[in-house]
C-alpha positions as CSV (number, residue, x, y, z in Angstrom):
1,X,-20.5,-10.0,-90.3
2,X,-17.0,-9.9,-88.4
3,X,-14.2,-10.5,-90.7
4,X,-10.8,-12.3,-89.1
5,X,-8.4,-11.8,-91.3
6,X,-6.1,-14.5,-88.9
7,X,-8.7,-17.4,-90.4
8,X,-6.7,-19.7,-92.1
9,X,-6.9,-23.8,-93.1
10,X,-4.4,-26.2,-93.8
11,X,-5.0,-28.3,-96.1
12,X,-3.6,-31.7,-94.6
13,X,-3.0,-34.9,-97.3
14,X,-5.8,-37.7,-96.5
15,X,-3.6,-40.7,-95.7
16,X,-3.9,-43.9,-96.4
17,X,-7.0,-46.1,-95.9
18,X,-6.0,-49.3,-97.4
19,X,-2.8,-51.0,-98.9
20,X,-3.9,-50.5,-102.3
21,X,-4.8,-47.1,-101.8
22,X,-2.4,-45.3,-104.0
23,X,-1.1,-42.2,-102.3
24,X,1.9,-40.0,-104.1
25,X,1.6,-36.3,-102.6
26,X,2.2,-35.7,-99.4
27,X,2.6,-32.3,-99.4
28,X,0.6,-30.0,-97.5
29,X,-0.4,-26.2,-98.2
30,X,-1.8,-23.3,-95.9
31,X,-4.5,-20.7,-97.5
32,X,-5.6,-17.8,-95.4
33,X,-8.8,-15.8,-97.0
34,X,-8.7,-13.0,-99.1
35,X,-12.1,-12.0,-98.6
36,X,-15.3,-12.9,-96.9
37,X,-18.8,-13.3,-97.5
38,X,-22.0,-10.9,-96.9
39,X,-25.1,-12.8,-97.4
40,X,-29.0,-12.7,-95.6
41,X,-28.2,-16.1,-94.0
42,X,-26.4,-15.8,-90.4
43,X,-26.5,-19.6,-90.3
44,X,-26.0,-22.8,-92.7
45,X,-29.9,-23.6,-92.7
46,X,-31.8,-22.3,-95.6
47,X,-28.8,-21.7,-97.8
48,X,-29.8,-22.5,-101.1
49,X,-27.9,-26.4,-101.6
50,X,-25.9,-24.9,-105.1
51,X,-25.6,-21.8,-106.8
52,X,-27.6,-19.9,-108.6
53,X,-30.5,-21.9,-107.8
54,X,-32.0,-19.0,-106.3
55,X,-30.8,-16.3,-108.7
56,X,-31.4,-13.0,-107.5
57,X,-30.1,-13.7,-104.5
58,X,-28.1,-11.1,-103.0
59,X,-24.2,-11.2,-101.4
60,X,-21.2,-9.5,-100.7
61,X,-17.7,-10.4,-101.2
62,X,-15.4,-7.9,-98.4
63,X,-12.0,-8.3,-99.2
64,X,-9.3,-8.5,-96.0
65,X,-7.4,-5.9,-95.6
66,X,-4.1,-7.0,-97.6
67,X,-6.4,-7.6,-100.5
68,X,-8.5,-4.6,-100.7
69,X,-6.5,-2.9,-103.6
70,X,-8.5,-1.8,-106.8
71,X,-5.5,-3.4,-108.7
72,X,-5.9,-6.4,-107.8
73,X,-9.8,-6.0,-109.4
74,X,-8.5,-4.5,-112.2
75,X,-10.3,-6.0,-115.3
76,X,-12.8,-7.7,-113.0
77,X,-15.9,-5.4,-114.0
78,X,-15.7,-7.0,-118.0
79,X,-17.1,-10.4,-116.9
80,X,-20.6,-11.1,-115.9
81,X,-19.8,-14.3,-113.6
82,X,-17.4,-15.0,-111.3
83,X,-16.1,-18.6,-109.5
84,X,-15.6,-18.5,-105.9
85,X,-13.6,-21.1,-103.8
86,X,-14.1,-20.9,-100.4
87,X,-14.6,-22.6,-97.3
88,X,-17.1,-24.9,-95.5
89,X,-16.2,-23.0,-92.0
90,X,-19.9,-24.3,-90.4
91,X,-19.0,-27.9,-90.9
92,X,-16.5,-28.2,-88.4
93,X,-14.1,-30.9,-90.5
94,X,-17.1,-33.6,-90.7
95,X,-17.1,-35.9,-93.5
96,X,-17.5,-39.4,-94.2
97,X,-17.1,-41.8,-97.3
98,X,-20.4,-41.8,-98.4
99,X,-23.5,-39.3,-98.3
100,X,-26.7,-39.0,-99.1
101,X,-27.9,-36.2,-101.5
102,X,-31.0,-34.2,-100.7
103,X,-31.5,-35.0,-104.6
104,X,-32.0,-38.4,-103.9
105,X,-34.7,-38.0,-101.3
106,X,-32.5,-38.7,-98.4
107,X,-32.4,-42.5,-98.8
108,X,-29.8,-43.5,-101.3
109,X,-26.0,-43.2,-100.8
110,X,-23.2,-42.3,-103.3
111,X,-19.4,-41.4,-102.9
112,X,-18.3,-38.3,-101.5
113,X,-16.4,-37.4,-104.9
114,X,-19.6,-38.2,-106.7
115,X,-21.4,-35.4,-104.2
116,X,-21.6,-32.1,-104.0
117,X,-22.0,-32.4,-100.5
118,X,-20.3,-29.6,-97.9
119,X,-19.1,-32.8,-95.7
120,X,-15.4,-32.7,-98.0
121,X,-11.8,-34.1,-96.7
122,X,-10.7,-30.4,-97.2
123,X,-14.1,-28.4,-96.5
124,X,-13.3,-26.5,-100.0
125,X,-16.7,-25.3,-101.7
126,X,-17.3,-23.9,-105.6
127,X,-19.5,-21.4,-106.5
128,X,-20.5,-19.7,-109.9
129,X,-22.0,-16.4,-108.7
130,X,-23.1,-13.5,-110.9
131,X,-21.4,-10.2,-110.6
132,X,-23.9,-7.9,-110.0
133,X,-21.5,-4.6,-109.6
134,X,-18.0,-3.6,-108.2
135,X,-18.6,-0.7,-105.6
136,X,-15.0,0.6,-105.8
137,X,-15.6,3.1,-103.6
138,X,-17.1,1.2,-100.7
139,X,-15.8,2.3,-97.0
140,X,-14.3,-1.6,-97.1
141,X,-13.9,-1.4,-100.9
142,X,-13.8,-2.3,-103.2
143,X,-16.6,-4.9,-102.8
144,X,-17.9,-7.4,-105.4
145,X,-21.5,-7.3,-105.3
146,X,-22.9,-10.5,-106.5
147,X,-25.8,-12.8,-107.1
148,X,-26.8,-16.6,-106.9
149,X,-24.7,-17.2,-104.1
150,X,-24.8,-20.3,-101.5
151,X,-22.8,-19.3,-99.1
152,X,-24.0,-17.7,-95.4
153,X,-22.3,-15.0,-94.1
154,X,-19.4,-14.5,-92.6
155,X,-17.7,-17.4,-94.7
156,X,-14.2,-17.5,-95.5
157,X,-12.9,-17.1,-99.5
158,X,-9.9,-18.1,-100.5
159,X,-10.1,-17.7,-104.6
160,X,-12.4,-15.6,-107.1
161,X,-11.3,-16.2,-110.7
162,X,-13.9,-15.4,-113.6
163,X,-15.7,-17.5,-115.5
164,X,-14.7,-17.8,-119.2
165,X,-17.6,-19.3,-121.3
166,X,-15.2,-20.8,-124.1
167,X,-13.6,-22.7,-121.1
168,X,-16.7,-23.6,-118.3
169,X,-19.6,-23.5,-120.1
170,X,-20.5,-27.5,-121.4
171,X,-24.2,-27.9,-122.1
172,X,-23.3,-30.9,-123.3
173,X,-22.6,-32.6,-119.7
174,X,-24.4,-35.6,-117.7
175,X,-25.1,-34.7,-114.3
176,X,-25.4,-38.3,-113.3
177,X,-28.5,-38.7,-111.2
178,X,-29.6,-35.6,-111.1
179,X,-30.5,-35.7,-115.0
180,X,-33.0,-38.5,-113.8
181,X,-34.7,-36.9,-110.3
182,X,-37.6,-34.2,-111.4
183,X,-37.0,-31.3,-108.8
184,X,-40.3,-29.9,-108.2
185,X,-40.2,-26.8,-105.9
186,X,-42.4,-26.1,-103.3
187,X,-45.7,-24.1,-103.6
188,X,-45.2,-20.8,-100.7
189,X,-47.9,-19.6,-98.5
190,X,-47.0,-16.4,-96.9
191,X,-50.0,-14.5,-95.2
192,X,-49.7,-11.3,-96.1
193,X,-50.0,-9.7,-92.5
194,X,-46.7,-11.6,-92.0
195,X,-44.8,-10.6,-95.2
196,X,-45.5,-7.1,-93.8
197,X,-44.2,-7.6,-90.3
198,X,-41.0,-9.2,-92.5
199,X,-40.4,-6.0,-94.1
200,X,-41.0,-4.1,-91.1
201,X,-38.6,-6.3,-88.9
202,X,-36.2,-6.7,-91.8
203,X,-36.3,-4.0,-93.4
204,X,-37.2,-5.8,-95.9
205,X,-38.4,-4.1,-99.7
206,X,-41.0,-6.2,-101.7
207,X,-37.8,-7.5,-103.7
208,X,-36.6,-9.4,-100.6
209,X,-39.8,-10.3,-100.4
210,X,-39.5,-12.3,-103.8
211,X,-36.5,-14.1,-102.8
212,X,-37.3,-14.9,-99.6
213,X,-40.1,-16.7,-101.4
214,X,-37.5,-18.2,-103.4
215,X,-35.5,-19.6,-100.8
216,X,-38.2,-21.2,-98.9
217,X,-39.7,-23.1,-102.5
218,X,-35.9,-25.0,-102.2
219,X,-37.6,-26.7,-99.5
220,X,-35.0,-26.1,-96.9
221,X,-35.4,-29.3,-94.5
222,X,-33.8,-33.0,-94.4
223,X,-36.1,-34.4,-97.2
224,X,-36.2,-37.5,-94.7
225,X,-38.6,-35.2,-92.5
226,X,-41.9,-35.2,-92.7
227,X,-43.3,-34.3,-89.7
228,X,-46.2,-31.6,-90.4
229,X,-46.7,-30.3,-87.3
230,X,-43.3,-29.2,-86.7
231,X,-42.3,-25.7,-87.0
232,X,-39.3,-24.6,-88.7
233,X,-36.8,-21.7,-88.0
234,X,-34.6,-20.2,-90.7
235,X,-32.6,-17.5,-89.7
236,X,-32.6,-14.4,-92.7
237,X,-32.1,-10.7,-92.6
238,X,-32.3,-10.4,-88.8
239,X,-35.5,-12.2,-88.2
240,X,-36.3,-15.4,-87.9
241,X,-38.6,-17.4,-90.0
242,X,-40.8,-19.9,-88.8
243,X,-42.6,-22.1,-91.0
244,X,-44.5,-25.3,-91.0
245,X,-43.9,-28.5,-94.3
246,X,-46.9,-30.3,-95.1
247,X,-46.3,-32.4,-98.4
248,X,-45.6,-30.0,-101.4
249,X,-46.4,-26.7,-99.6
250,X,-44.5,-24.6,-97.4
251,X,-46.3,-22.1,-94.9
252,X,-44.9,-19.5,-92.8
253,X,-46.4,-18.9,-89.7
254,X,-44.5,-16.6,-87.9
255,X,-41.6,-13.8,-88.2
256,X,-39.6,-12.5,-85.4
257,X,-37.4,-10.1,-85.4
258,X,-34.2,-8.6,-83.1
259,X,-32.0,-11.4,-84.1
260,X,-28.2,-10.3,-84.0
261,X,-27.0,-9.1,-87.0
């Protein structure tokens, strides 16, 4: 991961669509980053679609330069979760009205506010990770080491603020149609001979082993494709991952390493 401290977004109003579009803040703000991410993913595809769906799923958070002051952590280590607000830097400024949630099967439409969707008028993402350990003594330190992320690396943060149970916690809450779509994850078949050449290519330990496993039940394709003869790549820790979708099941049939870190 390169951090670029000189990343920055302005956050431009979205004007007008229609007369009756009511519009009263015009202002506009610039945020530059005050950290970056670390993660196993060099690319979008294969990020788990929310946080902590895939829970023991490593990250890093590398604070910029002008940030990396243990006073500004101080405290930090007393809560167990953190909530991170960061950019959608591998979407380019896309978005559109309307999208269609992976949820939903690919097919059916709701409003962008109604989404979680990274295609956003102001590409600003919101994550619950958990912290996992502050290494204050870190070369770059201090770094938050955290899990549940879904972020790929190299992504820009502009917040971290904790998360207070008393406050964000709400059991109680409808999810809309999510409460009403079963999510069934996908049964993994990984050869052994090739979960071996993943931890010799990765140096990968039987832990990433796990979560690669993890990440791959998500079923990390458009659910509108269902061609089984295709073969999938999804870049993770330096290799690549090629795997083939056939209904309910996932099966990797290939690893290959000596991709850039």
């Amino acid at each position: 991961m390169s951090i670029n401290a000189n990343f920055a977004v302005t956050i431009m109003p979205v004007r007008r669509l229609a007369k009756k579009t009511p519009m009263t803040d015009d202002k506009t703000i610039s945020i530059a980053p005050v950290a970056y991410f670390r993660s196993p993913f060099p690319s979008k595809f294969g990020v788990p679609r929310q946080s902590g769906v895939v829970a023991e799923l490593p990250g890093e958070i590398v604070f910029v330069p002008g940030f990396r002051r243990k006073e500004a952590l101080k405290g930090i280590e007393e809560f167990s979760h953190l909530w991170l607000i960061w950019g959608f830097s591998g979407n380019a400024g896309r978005w559109q009205m309307t999208v269609r949630p992976p949820r939903l099967g690919g097919n059916k439409s709701v409003g962008v506010f109604a989404s979680r969707s990274p295609f956003r008028p102001n590409g600003l993402g919101l994550s619950a990770v958990v912290l996992d350990k502050v290494d204050w003594d870190a070369p770059d330190g201090p770094v938050l080491k955290v899990l549940g992320g879904d972020l790929m690396d190299g992504t820009p943060i502009y917040d971290i603020k904790p998360y207070i149970r008393y406050a964000d916690s709400h059991p109680e809450a409808l999810s809309g149609y999510t409460d009403n779509v079963e999510w069934e994850e996908a049964e993994v078949i990984f050869p052994s001979e090739l979960e071996a050449k993943f931890r010799s290519l990765g140096r990968a330990s039987s832990e990433d082993v796990s979560v690669l496993k993890k990440v791959l039940a998500q079923k990390p394709v458009p659910r509108y494709q269902h061609d089984s003869g295709k073969i999938y790549g999804m870049p993770y820790k330096a290799c690549d991952i090629r795997f083939k979708v056939a209904g309910g099941r996932i099966e990797v049939v290939d690893v290959v390493g000596d991709l850039a870190p």
